[in-house]
DOVO-416352 format. One line per field, with one value per atom (N, C-alpha, C): residue number from 0; residue in one letter; atom name; x negated, z, y. Coordinates in steps of 0.1 Angstrom, whole numbers, plus 5000, padded with zeros to 4 digits. Example, Ala and Ser with C-alpha at 12.3 -4.5 7.8 and 13.67 -1.06 7.14 Angstrom:
<recs>
pos <- [0, 0, 0, 1, 1, 1]
code <- [a, a, a, s, s, s]
site <- [N, CA, C, N, CA, C]
c1 <- [4868, 4877, 4868, 4872, 4863, 4871]
c3 <- [5078, 5078, 5078, 5071, 5071, 5079]
c2 <- [4943, 4955, 4967, 4978, 4989, 5000]
</recs>
This chain:
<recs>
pos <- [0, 0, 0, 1, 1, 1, 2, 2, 2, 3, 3, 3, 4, 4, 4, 5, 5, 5, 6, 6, 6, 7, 7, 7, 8, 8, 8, 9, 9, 9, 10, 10, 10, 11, 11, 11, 12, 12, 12, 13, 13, 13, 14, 14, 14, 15, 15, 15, 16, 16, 16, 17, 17, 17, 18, 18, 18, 19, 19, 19, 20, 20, 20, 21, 21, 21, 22, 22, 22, 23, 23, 23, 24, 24, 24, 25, 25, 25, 26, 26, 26, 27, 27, 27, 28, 28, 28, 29, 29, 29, 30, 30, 30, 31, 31, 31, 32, 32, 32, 33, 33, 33, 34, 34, 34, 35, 35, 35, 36, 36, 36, 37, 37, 37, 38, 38, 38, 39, 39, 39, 40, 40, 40, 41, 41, 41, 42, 42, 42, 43, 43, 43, 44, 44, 44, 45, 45, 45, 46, 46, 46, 47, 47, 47, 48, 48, 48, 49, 49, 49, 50, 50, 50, 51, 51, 51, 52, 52, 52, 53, 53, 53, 54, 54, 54, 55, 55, 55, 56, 56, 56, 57, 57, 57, 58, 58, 58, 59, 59, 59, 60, 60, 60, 61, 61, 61, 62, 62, 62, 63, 63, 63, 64, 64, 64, 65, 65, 65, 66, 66, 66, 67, 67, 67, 68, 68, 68, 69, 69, 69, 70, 70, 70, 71, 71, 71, 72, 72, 72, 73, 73, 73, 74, 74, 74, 75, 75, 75, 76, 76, 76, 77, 77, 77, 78, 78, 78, 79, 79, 79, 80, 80, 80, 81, 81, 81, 82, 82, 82, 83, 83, 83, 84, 84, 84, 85, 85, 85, 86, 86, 86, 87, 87, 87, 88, 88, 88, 89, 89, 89, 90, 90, 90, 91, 91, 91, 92, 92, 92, 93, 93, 93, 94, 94, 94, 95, 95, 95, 96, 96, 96, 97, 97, 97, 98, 98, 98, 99, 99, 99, 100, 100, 100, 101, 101, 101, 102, 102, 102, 103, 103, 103, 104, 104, 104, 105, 105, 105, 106, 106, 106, 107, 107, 107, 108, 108, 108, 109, 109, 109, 110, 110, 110, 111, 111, 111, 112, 112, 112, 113, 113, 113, 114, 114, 114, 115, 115, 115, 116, 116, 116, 117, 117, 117, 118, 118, 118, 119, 119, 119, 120, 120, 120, 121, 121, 121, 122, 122, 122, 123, 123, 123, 124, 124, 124, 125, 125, 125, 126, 126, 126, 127, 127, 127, 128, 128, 128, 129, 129, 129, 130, 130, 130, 131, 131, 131, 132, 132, 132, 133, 133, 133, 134, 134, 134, 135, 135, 135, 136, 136, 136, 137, 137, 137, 138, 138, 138, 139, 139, 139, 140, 140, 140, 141, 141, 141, 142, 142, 142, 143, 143, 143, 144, 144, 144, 145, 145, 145, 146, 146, 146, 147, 147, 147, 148, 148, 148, 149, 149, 149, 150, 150, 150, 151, 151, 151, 152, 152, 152, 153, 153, 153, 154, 154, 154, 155, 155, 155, 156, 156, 156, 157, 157, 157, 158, 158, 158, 159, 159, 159, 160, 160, 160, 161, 161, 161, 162, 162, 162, 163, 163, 163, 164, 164, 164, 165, 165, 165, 166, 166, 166, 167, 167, 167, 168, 168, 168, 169, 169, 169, 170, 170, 170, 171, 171, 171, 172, 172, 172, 173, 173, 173, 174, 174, 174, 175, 175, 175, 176, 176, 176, 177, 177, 177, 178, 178, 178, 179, 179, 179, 180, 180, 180, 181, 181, 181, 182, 182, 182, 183, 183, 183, 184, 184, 184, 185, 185, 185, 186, 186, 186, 187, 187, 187, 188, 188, 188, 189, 189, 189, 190, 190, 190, 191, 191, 191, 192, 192, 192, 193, 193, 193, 194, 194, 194, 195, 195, 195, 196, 196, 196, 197, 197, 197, 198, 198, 198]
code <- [x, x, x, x, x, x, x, x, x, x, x, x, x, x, x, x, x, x, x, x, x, x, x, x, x, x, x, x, x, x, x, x, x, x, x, x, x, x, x, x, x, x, x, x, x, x, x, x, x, x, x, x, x, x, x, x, x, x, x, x, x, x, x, x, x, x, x, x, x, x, x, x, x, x, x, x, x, x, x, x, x, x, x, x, x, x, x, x, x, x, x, x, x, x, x, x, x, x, x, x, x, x, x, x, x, x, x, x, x, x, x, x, x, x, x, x, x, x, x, x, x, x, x, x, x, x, x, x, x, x, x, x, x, x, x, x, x, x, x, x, x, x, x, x, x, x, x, x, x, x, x, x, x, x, x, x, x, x, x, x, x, x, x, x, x, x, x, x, x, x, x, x, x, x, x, x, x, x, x, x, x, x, x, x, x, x, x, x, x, x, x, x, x, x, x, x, x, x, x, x, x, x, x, x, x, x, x, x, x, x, x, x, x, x, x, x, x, x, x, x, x, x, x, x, x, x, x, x, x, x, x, x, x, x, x, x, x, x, x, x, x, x, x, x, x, x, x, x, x, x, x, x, x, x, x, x, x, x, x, x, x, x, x, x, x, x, x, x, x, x, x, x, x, x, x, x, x, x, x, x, x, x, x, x, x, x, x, x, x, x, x, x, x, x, x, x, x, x, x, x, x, x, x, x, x, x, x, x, x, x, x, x, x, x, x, x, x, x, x, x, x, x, x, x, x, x, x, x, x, x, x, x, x, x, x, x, x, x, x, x, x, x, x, x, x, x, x, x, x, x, x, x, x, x, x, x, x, x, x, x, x, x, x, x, x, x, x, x, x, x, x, x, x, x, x, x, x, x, x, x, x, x, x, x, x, x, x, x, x, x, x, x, x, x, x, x, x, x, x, x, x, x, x, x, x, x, x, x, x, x, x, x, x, x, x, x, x, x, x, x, x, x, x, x, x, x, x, x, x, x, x, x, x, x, x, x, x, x, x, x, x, x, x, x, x, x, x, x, x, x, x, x, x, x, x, x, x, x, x, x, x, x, x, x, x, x, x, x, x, x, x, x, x, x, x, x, x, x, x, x, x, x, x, x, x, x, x, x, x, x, x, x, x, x, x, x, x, x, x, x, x, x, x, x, x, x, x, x, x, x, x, x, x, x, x, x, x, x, x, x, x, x, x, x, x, x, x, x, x, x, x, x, x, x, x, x, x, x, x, x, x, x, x, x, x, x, x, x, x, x, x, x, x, x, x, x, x, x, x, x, x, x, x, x, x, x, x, x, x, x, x, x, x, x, x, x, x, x, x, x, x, x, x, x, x, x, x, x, x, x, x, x, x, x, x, x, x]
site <- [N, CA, C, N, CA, C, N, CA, C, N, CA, C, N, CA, C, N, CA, C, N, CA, C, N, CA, C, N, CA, C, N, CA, C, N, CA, C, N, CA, C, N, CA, C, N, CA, C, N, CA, C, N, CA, C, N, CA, C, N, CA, C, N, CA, C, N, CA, C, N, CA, C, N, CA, C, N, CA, C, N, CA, C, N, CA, C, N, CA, C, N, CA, C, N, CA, C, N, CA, C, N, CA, C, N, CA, C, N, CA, C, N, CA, C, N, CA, C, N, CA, C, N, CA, C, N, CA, C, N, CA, C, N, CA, C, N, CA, C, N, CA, C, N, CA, C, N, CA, C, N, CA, C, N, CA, C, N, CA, C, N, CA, C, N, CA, C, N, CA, C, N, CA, C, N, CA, C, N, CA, C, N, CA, C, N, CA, C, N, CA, C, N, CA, C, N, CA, C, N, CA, C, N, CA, C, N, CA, C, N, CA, C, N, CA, C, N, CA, C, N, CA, C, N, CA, C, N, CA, C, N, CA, C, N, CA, C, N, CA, C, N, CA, C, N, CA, C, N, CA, C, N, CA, C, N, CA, C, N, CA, C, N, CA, C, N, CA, C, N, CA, C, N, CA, C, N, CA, C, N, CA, C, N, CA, C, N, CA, C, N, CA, C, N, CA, C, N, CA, C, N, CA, C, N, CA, C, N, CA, C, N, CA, C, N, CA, C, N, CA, C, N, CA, C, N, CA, C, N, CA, C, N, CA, C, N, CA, C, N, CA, C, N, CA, C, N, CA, C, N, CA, C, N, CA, C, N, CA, C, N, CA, C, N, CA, C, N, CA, C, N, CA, C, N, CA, C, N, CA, C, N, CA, C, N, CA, C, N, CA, C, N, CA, C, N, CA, C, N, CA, C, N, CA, C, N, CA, C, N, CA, C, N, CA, C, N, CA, C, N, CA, C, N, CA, C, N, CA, C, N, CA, C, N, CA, C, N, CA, C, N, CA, C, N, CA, C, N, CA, C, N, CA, C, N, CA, C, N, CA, C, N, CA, C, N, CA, C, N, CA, C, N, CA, C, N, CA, C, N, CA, C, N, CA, C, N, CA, C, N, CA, C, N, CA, C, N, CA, C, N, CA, C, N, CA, C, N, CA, C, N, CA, C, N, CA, C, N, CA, C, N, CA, C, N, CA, C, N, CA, C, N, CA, C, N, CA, C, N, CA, C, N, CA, C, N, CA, C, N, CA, C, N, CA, C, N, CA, C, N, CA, C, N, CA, C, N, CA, C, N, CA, C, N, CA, C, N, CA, C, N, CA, C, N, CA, C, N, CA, C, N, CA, C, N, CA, C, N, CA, C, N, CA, C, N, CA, C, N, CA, C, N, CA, C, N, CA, C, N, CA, C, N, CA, C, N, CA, C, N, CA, C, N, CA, C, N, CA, C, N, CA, C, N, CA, C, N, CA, C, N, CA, C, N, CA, C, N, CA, C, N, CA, C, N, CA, C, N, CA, C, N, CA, C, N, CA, C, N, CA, C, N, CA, C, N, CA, C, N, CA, C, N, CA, C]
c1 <- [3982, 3991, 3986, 3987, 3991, 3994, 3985, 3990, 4002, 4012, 4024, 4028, 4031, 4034, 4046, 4053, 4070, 4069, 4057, 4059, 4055, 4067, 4059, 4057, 4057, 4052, 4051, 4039, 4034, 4036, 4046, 4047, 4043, 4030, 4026, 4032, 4036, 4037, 4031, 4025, 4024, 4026, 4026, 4023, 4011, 4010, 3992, 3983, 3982, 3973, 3971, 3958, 3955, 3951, 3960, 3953, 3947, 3933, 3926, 3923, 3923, 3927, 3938, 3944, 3950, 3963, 3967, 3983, 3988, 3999, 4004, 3999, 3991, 3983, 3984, 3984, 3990, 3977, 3963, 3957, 3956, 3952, 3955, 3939, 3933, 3924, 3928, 3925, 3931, 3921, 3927, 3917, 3926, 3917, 3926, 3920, 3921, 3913, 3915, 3927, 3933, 3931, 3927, 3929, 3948, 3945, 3960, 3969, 3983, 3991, 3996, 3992, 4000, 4008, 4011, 4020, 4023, 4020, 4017, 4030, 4036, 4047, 4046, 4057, 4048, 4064, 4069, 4077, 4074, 4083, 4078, 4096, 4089, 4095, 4095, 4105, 4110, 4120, 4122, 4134, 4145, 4147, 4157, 4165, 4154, 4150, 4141, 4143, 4136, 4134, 4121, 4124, 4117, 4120, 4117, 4120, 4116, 4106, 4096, 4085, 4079, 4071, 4075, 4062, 4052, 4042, 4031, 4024, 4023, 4015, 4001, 3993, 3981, 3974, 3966, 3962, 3947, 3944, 3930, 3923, 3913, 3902, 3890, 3887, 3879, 3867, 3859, 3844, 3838, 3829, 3821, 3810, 3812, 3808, 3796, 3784, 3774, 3771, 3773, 3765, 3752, 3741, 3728, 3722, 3719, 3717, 3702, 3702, 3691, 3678, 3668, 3655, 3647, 3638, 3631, 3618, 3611, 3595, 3590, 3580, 3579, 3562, 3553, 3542, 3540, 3552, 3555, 3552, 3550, 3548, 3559, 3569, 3583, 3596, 3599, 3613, 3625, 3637, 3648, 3659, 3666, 3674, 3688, 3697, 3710, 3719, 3735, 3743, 3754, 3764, 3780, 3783, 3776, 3780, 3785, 3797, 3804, 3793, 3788, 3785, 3792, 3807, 3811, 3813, 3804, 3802, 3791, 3783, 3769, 3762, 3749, 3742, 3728, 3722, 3714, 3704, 3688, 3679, 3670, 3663, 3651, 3645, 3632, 3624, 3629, 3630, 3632, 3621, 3615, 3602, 3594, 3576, 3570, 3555, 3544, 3536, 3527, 3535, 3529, 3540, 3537, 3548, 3550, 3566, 3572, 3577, 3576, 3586, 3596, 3606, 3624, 3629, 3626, 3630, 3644, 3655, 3670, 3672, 3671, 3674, 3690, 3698, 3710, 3719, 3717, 3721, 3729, 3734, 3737, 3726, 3722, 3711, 3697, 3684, 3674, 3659, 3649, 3640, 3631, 3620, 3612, 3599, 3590, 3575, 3568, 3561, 3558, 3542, 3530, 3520, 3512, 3518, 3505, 3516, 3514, 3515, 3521, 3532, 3538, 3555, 3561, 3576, 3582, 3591, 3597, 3608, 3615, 3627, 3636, 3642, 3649, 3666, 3670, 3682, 3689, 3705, 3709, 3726, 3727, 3736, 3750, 3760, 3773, 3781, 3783, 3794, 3807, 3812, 3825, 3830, 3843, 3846, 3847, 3849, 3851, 3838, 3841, 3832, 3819, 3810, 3800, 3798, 3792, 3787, 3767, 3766, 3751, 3750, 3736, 3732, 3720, 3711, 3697, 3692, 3679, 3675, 3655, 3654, 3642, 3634, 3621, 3619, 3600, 3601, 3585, 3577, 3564, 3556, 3544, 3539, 3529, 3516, 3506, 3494, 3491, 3483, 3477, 3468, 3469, 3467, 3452, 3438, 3420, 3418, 3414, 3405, 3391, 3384, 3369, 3364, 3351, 3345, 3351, 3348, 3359, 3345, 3347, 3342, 3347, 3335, 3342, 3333, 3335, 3329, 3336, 3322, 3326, 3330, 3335, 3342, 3339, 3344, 3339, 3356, 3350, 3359, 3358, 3350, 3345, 3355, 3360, 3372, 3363, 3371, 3366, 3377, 3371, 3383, 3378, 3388, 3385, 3391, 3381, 3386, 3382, 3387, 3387, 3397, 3395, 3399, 3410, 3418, 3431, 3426, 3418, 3420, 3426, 3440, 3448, 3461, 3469, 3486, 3483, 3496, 3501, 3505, 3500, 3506, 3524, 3530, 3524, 3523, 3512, 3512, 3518, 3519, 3528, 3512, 3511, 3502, 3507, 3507, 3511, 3528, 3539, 3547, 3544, 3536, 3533, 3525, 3534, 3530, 3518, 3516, 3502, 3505, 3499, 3501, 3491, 3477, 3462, 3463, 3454, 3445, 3438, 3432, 3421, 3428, 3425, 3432, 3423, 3427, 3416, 3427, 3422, 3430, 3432, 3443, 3442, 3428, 3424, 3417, 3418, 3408, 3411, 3405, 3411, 3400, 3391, 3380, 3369, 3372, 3370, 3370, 3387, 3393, 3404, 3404, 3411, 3411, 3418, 3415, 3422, 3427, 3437, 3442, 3455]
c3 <- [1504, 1494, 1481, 1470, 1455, 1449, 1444, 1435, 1432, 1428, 1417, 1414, 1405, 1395, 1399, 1399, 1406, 1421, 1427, 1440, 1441, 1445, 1445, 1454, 1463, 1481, 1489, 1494, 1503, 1522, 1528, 1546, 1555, 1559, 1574, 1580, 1594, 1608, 1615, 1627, 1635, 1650, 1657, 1671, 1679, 1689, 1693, 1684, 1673, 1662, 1658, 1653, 1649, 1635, 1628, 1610, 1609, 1604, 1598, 1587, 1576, 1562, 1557, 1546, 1533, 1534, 1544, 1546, 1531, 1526, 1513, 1503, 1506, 1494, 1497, 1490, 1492, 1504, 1505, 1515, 1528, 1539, 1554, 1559, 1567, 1572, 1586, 1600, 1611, 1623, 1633, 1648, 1656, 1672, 1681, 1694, 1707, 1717, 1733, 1726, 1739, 1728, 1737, 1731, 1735, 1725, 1726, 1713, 1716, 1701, 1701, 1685, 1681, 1669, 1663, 1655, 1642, 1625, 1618, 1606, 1601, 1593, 1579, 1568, 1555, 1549, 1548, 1536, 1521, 1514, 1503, 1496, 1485, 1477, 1464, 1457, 1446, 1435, 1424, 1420, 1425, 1427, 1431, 1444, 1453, 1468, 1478, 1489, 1497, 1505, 1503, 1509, 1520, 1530, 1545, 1552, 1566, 1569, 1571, 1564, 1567, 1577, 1587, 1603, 1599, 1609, 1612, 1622, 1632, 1644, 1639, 1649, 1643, 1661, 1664, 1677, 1672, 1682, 1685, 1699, 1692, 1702, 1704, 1719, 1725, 1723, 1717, 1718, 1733, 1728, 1745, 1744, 1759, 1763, 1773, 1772, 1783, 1787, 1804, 1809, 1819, 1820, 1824, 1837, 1844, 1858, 1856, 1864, 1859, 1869, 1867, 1868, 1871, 1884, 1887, 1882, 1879, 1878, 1886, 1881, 1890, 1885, 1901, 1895, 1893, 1899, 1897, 1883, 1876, 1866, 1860, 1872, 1868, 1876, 1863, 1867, 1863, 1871, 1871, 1864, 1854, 1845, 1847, 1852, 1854, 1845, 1838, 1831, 1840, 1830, 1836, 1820, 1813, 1800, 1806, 1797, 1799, 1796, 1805, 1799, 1790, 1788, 1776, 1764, 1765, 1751, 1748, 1727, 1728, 1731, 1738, 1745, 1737, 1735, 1734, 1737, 1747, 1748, 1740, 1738, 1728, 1732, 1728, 1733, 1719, 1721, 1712, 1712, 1718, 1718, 1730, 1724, 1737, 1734, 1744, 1735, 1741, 1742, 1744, 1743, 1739, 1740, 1757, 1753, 1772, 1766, 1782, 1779, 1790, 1779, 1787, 1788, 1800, 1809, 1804, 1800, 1796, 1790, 1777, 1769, 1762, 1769, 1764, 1778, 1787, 1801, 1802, 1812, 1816, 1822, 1831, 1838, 1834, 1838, 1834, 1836, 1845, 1849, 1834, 1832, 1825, 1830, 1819, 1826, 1811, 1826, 1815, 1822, 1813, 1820, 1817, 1808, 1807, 1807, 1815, 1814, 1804, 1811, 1797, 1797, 1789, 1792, 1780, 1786, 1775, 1773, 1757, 1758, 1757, 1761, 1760, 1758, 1748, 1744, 1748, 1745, 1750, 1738, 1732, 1722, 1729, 1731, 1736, 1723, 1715, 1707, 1712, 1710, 1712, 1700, 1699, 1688, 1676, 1677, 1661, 1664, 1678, 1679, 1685, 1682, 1688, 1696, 1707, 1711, 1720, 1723, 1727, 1738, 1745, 1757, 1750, 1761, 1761, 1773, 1780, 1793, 1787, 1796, 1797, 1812, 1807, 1818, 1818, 1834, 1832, 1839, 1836, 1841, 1850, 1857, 1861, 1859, 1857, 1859, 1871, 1874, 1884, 1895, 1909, 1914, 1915, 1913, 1914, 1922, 1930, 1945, 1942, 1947, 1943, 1957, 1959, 1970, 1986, 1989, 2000, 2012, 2020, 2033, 2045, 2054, 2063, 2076, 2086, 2095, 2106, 2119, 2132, 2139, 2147, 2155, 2170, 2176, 2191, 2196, 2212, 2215, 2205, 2202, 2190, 2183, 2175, 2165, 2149, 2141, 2125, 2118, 2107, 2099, 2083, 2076, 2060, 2051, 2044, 2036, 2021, 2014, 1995, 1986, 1974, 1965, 1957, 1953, 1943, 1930, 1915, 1904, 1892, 1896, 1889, 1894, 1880, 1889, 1886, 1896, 1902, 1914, 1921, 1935, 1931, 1943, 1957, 1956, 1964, 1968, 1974, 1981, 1994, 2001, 2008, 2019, 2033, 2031, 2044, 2050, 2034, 2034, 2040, 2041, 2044, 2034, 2028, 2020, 2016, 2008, 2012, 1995, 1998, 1987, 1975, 1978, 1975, 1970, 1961, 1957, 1966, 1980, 1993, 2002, 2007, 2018, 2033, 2041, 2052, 2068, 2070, 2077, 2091, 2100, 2113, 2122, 2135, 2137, 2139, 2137, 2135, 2147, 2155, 2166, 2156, 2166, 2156, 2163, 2152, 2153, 2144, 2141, 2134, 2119, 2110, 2095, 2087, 2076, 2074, 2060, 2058, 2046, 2044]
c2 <- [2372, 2365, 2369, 2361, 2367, 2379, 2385, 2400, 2396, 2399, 2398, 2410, 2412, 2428, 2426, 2425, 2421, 2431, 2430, 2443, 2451, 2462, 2474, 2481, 2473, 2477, 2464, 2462, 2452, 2463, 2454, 2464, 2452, 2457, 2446, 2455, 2446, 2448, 2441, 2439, 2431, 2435, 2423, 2423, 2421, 2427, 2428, 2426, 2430, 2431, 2444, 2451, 2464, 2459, 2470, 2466, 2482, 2472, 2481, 2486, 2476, 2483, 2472, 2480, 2470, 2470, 2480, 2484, 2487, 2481, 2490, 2476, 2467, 2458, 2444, 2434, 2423, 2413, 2421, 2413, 2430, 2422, 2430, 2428, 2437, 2433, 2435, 2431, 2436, 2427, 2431, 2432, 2429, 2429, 2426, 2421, 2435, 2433, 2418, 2414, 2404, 2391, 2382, 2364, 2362, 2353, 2347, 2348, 2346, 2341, 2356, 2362, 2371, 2369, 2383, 2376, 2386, 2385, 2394, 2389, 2401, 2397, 2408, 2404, 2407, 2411, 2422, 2425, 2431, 2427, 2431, 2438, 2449, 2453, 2449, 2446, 2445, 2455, 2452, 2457, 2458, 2440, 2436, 2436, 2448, 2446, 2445, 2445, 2438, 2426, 2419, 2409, 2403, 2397, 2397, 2404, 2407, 2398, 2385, 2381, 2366, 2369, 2358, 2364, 2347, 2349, 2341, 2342, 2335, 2333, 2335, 2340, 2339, 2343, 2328, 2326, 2332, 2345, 2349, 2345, 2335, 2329, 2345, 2341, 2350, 2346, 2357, 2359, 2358, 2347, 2345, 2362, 2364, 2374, 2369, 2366, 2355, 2368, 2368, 2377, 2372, 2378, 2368, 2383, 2375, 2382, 2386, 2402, 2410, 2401, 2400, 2400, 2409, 2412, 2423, 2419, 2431, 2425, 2415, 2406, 2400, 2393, 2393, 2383, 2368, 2362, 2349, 2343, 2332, 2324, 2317, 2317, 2309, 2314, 2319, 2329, 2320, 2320, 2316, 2325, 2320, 2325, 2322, 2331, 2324, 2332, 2328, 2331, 2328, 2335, 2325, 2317, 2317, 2312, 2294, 2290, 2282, 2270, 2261, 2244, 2238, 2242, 2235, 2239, 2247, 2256, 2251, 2253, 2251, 2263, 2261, 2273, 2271, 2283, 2284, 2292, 2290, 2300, 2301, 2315, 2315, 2327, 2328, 2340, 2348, 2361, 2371, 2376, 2380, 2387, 2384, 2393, 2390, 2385, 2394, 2391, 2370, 2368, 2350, 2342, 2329, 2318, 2318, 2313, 2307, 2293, 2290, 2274, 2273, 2271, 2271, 2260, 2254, 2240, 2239, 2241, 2238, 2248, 2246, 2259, 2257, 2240, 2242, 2244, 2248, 2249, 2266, 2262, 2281, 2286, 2279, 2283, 2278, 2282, 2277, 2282, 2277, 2284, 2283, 2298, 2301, 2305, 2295, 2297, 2305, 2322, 2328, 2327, 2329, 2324, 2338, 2349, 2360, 2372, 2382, 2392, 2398, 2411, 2413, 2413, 2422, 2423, 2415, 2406, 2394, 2392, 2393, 2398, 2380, 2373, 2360, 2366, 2359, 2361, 2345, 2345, 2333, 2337, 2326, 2323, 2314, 2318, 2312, 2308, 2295, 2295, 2281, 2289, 2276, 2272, 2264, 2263, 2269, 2288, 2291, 2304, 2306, 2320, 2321, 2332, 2332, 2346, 2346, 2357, 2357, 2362, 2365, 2375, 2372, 2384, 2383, 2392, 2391, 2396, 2396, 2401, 2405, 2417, 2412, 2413, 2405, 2402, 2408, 2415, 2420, 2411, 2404, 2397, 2410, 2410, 2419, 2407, 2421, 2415, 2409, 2400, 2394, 2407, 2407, 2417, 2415, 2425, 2427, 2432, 2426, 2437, 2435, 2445, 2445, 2455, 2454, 2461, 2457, 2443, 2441, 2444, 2446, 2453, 2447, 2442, 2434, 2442, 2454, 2461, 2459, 2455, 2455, 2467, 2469, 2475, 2470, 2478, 2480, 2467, 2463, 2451, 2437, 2437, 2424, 2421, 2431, 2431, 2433, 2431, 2438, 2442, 2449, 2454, 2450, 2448, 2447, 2457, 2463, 2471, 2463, 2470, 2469, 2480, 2474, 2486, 2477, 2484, 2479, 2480, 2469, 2478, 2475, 2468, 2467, 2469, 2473, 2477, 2492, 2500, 2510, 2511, 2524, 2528, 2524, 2523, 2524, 2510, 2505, 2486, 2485, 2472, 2465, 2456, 2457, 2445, 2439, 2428, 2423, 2435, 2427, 2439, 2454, 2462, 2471, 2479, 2489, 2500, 2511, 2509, 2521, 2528, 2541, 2551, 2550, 2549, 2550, 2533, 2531, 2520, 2515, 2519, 2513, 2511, 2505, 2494, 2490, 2496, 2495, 2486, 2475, 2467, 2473, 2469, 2472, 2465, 2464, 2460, 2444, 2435, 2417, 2413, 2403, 2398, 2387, 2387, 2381, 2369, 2361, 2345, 2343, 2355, 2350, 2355, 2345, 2351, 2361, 2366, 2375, 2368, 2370, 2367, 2376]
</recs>
């Protein structure tokens, strides 16, 4: 409200409202953890008295809170992004960081698959506003390098079988092959019947 030298005590009260500053002064600053209708009222002191209490509704809309589902490393090229952020809200995706451009198939969606094409941890953020408020997430996401094998080895064995070996030289232990774990960078196959491929 208006200074006026006529008061010499400004008293908020409210309901599910937390004041933060400006108790005592004719403006209030204040907060408030639940959405919905609260309710903030204003007496004043005078010579002549006191006067009020004047109350006022005062509806607090909720900050969108977008939460976006975690993402594991991955060597894939096109990663799928999902939120619970509201469709009827405006949405918005964008790379925050990262060392290469991506391109985000529905960047006004909740959901939305992303093509990352090089290597590299990438941070994509996502903007929820509704009518008065705004809130945000962000995720990141690790691309791995493309997996190098080099020195591949293809030796016969007895029963006209073969085996293939080679060397890992990119990444970190432990691998996975043919789901099956190994500790070491080398990789030495079970035995193959010959005439069949190995892949």
């Amino acid at each position: 409200i208006s200074d006026d030298s006529a008061i010499s005590e400004y008293i908020w009260t409210t309901t599910d409202l937390e004041i933060l500053s400006g108790q005592g002064t004719e403006s209030v600053e204040f907060s408030s953890l639940e959405s919905g209708l609260a309710e903030i009222c204003l007496e004043v002191v005078t010579d002549c008295g006191t006067l009020g209490p004047l109350c006022e509704d005062v509806e607090i809309i909720a900050t969108p809170e977008p939460e976006i589902e975690e993402v594991e490393p991955s060597c894939e090229s096109i990663i799928l992004l999902e939120s619970n952020a509201s469709s009827s809200n405006d949405l918005e995706w964008f790379l925050e960081s990262g060392p290469a451009n991506v391109d985000i198939f529905d960047d006004d969606e909740p959901s939305t698959q992303v093509e990352i094409l090089a290597p590299g941890t990438y941070t994509l953020k996502l903007i929820e506003i509704d009518e008065v408020c705004e809130g945000s997430n962000q995720i990141s996401i690790e691309i791995l390098p493309p997996l190098v094998t080099t020195g591949e080895v293809f030796e016969c064995t007895p029963n006209n079988e073969f085996t293939v070996s080679f060397e890992i030289t990119s990444g970190s232990a432990p691998f996975t092959v043919n789901n099956n774990e190994i500790a070491s960078n080398t990789f030495t196959s079970e035995p193959i019947s010959s005439g069949e491929s190995y892949s």
